[in-house]
N, C-alpha and C positions, 0 to 999 in steps of 0.2 A: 504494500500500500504506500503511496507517494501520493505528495499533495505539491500545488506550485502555486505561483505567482508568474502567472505567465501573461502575454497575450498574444492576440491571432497572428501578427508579424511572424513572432519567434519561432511558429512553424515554421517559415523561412530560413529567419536566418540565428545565426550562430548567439550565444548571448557572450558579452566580452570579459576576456581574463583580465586578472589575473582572478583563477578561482582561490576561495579560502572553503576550510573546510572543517565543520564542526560538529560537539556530539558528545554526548557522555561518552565515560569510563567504559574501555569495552564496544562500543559501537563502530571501530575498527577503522580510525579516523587515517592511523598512516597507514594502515595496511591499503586500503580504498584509495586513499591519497596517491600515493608510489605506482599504484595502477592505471587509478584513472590521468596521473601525469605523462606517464607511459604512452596511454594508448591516447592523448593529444597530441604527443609528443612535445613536451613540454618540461622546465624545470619543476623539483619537486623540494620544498622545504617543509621542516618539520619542527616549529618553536619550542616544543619541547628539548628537541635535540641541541638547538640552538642557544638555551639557558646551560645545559649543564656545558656547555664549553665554553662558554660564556663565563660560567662560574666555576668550573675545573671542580665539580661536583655534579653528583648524582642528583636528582629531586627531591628525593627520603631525605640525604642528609643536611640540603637547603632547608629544608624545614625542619627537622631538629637542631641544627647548627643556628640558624636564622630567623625561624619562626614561619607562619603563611604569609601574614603583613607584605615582610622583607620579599619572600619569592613572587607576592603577585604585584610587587609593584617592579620587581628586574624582569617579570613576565610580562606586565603592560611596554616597560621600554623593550625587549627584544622584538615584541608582536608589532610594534610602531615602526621596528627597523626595517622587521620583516616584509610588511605591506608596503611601504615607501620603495621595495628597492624588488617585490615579489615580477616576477614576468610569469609565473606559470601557477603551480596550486600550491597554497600554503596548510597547511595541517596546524591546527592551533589546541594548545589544551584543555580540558573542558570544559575549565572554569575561568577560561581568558575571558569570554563573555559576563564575566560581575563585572568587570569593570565601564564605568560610562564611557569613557574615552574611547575604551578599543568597541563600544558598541556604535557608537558616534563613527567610528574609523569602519566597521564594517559597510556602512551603509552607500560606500563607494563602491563595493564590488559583488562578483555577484558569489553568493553564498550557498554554498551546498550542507545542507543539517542530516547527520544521518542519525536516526533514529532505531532504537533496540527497548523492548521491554525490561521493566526493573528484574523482574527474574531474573533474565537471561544476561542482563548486563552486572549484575553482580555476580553470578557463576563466570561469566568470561572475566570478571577483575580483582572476585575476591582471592588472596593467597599472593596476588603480587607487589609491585613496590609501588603501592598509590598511597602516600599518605594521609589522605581524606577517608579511606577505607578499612586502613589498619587494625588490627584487631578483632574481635569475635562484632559476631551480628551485623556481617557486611549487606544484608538483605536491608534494613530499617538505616542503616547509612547512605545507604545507596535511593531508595527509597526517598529520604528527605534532600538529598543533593537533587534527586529528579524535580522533585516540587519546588525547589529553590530556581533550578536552572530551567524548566520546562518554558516557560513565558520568553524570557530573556531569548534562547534559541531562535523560537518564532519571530520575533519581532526583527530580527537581522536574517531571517535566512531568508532566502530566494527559491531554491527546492528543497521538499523533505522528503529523504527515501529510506526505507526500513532495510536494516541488514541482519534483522532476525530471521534465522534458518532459511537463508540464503546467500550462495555461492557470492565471491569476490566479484568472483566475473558476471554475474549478471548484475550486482548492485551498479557495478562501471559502466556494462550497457546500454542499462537504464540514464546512465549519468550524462553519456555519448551521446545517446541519443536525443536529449534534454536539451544539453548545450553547444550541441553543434551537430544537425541532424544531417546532413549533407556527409561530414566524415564518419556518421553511425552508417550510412546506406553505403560511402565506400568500404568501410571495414567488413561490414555484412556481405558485399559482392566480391570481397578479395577469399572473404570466407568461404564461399560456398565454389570458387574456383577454384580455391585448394581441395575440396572433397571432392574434384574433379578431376584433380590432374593423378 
């Protein structure tokens, strides 16, 4: 299920990069990301990645060493650098979106939300190094991160496409096809030429 903001043109034509790309915990923002930059052909950044080299540190220990405060305000200035200088699809953390500014900042481009059930998004995140998550009862943590962040999401995305129990490759299909439907129909024709040859 996918919902847009779209209108009759954009059956036409392409909608314009640089795309950002956003979502809870779990919702498979660089995996998607890395993909769908791929099949644009296009650069692919990833702000998270972009903080801990940034700060020659992990996530987890930014916020033990530093607190959340301190990481979402070096998160707001990475995700400001990242946009001013992005050419292709940026991947942002999940909580980049509290902040006014970078919500203010999204509303330049066009925004892909992907979306995943709280079940299934705390099964894909609880046990790893999310420190928003940490610890027993990641279902009721996850949970309230969704009601915090669910509104915020909407209000800057452009499309929202579900990646619960469903393949990488169709989520980016979908995504192809969305934002540049002209390269969805040559990939599609280069496809079925190959089941040809």
């Amino acid at each position: 299920m996918s919902s847009t903001r779209s209108s009759p043109k954009r059956d036409r034509e392409p909608w314009p990069g640089p795309y950002v790309v956003i979502g809870m915990p779990g919702s498979g923002k660089t995996t998607v990301g890395k993909r769908l930059a791929k099949a644009l052909g296009v650069s692919f950044a990833d702000t998270d990645h972009l903080i801990e080299v940034d700060q020659r540190s992990t996530i987890p220990e930014i916020f033990s060493s530093r607190g959340e405060d301190y990481f979402r305000d070096t998160e707001e200035r990475i995700v400001a650098d990242a946009l001013a200088s992005a050419t292709g699809v940026v991947s942002l953390g999940g909580g980049a979106i509290m902040r006014d500014a970078t919500r203010k900042r999204l509303h330049d481009f066009t925004v892909v939300h992907l979306t995943i059930g709280v079940a299934e998004g705390s099964r894909r995140s609880g046990g790893g190094n999310r420190p928003l998550l940490a610890g027993s009862d990641v279902l009721a943590r996850y949970q309230q991160l969704h009601t915090d962040r669910a509104p915020l999401y909407k209000e800057v995305s452009t499309i929202s496409v579900s990646t619960e129990r469903r393949s990488t490759g169709k989520v980016v299909r979908e995504l192809v096809e969305f934002l540049d439907p002209a390269l969805a129909t040559e990939l599609a024709e280069e496809s079925n030429d190959d089941k040809h040859t």
